[in-house]
C-alpha positions as CSV (number, residue, x, y, z in Angstrom):
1,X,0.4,4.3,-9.5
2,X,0.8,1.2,-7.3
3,X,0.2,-2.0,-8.6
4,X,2.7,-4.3,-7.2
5,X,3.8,-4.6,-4.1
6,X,6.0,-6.7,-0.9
7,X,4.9,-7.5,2.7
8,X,6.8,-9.9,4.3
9,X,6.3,-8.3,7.7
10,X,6.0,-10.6,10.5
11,X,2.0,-9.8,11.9
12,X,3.6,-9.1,15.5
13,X,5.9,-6.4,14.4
14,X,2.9,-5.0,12.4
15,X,0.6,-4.6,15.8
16,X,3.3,-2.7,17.2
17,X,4.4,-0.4,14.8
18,X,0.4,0.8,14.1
19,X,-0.9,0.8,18.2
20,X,-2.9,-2.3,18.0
21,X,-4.2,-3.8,20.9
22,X,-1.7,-6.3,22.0
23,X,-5.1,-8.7,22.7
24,X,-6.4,-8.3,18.9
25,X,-5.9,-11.8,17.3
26,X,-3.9,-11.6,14.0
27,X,-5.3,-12.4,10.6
28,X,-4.2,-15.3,8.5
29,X,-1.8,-14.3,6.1
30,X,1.0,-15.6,4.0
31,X,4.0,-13.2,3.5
32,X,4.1,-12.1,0.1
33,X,7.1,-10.9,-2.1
34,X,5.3,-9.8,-5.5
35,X,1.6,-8.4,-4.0
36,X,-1.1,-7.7,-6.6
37,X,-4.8,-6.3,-7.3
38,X,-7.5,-8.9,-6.3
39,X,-4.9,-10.2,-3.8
40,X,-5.7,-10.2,-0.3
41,X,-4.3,-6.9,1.7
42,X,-4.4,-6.0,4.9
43,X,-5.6,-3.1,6.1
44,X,-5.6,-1.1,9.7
45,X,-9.4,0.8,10.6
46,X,-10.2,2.5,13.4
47,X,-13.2,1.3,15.7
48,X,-15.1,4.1,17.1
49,X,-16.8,1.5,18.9
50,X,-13.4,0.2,20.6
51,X,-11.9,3.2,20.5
52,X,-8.8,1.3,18.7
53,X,-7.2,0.1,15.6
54,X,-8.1,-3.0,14.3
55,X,-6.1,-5.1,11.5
56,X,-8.3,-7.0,8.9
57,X,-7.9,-8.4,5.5
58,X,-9.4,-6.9,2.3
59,X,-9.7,-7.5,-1.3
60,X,-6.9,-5.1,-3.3
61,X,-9.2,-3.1,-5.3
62,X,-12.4,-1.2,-3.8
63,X,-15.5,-2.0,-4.7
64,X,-18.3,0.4,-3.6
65,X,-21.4,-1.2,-1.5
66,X,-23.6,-0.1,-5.2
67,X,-21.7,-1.8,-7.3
68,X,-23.7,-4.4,-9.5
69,X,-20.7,-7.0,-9.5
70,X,-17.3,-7.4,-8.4
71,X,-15.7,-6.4,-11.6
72,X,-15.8,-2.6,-10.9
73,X,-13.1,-4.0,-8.5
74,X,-10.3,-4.5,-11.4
75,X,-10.2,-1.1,-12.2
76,X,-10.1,0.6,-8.6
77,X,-7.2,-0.7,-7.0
78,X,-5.8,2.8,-7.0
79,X,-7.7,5.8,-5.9
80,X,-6.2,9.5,-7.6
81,X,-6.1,12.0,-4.7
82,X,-7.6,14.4,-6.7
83,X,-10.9,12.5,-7.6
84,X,-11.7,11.3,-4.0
85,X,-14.6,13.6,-3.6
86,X,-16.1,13.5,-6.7
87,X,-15.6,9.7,-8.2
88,X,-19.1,7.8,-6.9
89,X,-16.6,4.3,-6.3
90,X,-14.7,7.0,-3.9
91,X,-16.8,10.0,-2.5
92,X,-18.3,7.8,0.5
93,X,-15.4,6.2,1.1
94,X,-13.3,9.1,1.8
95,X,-16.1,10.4,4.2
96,X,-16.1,7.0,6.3
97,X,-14.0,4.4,5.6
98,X,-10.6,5.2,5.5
99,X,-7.1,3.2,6.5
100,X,-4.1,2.2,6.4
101,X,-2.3,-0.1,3.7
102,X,1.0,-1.5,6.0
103,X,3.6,-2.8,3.0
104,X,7.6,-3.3,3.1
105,X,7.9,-1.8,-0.3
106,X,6.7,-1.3,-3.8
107,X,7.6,-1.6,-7.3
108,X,7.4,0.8,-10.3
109,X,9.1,0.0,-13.8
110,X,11.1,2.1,-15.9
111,X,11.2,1.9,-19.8
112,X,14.5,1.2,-20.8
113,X,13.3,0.8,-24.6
114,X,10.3,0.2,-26.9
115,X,10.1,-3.0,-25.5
116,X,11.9,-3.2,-22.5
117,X,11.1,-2.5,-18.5
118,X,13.4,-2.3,-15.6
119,X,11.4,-3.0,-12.0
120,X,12.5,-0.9,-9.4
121,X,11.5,-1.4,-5.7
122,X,11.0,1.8,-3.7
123,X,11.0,1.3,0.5
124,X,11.4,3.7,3.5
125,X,15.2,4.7,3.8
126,X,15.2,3.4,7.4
127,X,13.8,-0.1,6.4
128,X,10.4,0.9,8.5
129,X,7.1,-0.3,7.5
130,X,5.4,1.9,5.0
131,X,1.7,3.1,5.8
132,X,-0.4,3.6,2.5
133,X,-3.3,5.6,2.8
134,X,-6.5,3.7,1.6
135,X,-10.1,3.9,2.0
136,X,-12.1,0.2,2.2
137,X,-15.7,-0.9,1.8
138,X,-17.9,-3.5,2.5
139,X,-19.9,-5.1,-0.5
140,X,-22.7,-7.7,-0.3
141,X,-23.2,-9.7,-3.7
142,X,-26.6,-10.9,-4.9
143,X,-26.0,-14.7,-3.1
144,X,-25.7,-12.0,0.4
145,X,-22.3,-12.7,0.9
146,X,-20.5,-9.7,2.3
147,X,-16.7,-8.9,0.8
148,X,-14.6,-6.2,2.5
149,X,-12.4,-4.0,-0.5
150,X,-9.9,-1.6,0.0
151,X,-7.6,0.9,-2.5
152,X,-4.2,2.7,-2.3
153,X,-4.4,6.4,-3.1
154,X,-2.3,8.1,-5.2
155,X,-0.7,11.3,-5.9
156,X,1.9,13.2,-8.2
157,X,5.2,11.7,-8.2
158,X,8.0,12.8,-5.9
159,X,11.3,13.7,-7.8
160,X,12.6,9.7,-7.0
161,X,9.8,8.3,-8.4
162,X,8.7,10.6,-11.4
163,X,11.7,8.9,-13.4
164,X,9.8,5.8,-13.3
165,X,6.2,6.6,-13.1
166,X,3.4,10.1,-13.1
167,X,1.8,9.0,-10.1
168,X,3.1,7.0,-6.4
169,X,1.2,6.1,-3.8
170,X,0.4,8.1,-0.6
171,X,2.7,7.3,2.2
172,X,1.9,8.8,5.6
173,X,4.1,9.4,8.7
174,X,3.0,8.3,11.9
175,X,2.0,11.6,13.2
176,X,-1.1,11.7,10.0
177,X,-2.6,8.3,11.3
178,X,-5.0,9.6,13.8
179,X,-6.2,12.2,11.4
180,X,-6.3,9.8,8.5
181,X,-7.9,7.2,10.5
182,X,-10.9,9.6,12.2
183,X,-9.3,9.3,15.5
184,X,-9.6,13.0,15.7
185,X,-12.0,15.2,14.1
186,X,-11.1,16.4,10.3
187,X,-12.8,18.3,7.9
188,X,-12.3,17.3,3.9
189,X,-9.4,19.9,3.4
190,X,-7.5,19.0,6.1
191,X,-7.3,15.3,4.9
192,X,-6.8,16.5,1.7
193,X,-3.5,18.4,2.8
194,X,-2.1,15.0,4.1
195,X,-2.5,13.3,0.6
196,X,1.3,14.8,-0.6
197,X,3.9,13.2,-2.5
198,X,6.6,11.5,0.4
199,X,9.9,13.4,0.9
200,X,12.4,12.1,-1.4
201,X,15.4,12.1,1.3
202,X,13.0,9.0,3.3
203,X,12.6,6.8,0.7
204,X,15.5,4.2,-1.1
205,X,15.0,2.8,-4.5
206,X,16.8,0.2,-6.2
207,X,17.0,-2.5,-9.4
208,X,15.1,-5.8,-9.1
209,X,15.1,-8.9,-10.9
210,X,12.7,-8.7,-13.7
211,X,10.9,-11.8,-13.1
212,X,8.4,-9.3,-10.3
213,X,6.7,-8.7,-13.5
214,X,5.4,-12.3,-13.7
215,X,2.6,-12.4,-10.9
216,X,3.6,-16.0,-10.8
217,X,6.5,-15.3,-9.3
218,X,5.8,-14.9,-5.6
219,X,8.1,-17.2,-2.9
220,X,11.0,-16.6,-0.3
221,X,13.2,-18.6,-3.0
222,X,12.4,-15.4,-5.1
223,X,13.5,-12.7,-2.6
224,X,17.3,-12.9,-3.1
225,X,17.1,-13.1,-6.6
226,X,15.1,-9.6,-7.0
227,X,17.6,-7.6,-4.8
228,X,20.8,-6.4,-6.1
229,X,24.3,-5.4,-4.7
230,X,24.0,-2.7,-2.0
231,X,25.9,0.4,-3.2
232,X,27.5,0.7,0.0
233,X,28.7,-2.6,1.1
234,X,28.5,-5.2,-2.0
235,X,26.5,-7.6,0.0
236,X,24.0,-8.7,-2.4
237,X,21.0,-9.4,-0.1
238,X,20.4,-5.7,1.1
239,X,19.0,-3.1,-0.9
240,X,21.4,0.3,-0.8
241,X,20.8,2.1,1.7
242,X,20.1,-0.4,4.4
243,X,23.1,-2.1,5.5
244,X,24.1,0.7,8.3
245,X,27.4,0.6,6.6
């Protein structure tokens, strides 16, 4: 599962990292420490048309061009790997419309007790930008106003993750995107072979404050607060693994 989530990614750095055209404006939007469904997301397409990548912002949580309402929306934020082809909300999607979900991290909790949750966040190792894969759509309500939706697809947990959670999000390395994105030609199995739990030696995980529970709670006051003491150096603002120490 992935229902929460950080970007805090300055736009620039994202054109570079995905191949964006250095001409493409940027979209407006407001770092975010504590990202969740019905937020806006960004999300990176390919245009056939341009023959290049284009960032744009969606609704978090799909909802397919036949849907009634928007509500369907709450429901489909994630999409399970193994239901792409046959789920209606999904099937056309994962023909046509699929992309790239850039975050810095996201967060999973484990159950300490009947009652009690500890939020882990779970980044690349090397403190890169994580690529989700996603499919988006575009929906036009019954006043014809068009909203563009994406999901974050899912898959069984990694051994880092299955601790806290039976599902994590698809992460894909650089050398996937042009498959992923349609940039080159692809049946259904072979884009089915990318959706794979991400090597557990890439990732870093580590404790956060609890209040990234609270939706609420989502400012830069916030950010030092949720990180904890770096296992190698005992600075508190960097999360293990990525102080180079």
């Amino acid at each position: 599962m992935c229902g929460r989530a950080r970007l805090s990614t300055d736009f620039s750095e994202i054109k570079l990292v995905f191949k964006l055209p250095p001409e493409q404006p940027v979209p407006n939007f407001a770092p975010t420490y504590n990202l969740a469904p019905t937020d806006p997301i960004p999300i990176v397409r390919y245009d056939a048309g341009a023959v290049s990548r284009n960032l744009v912002i969606a609704r978090w949580g799909l909802i397919p061009y036949w849907a009634k309402d928007i509500k369907i929306g709450y429901s489909t934020f994630n999409a399970r790997c193994e239901d792409l082809e046959q789920k209606p909300a999904f099937r056309e999607a994962f023909k046509r419309r699929r992309c790239l979900i850039p975050l810095d991290n996201f967060y999973e909790w484990k159950k300490l007790g009947s009652k009690e949750k500890q939020p882990y966040a779970i980044a690349l190792k090397d403190g890169g930008l994580m690529a989700m894969a996603g499919l988006w759509e575009n929906w036009r309500s019954p006043t014809n106003e068009t909203m563009r939706s994406a999901t974050i697809i899912t898959c069984p947990p990694n051994d880092l993750v299955a601790g806290l959670h039976d599902r994590m999000p698809v992460i894909l390395p650089p050398e996937a995107w042009p498959v992923w994105l349609g940039e080159e030609p692809a049946d259904a199995a072979r884009l089915k072979g990318l959706l794979v739990p991400y090597p557990v030696e890439g990732l870093a995980i580590w404790p956060v404050d609890k209040r990234v529970g609270n939706v609420k709670n989502n400012a830069e006051r916030r950010r030092v607060a949720w990180r904890t003491r770096c296992t190698t150096c005992s600075r508190s603002w960097r999360p293990p693994g990525r102080c180079g120490a």
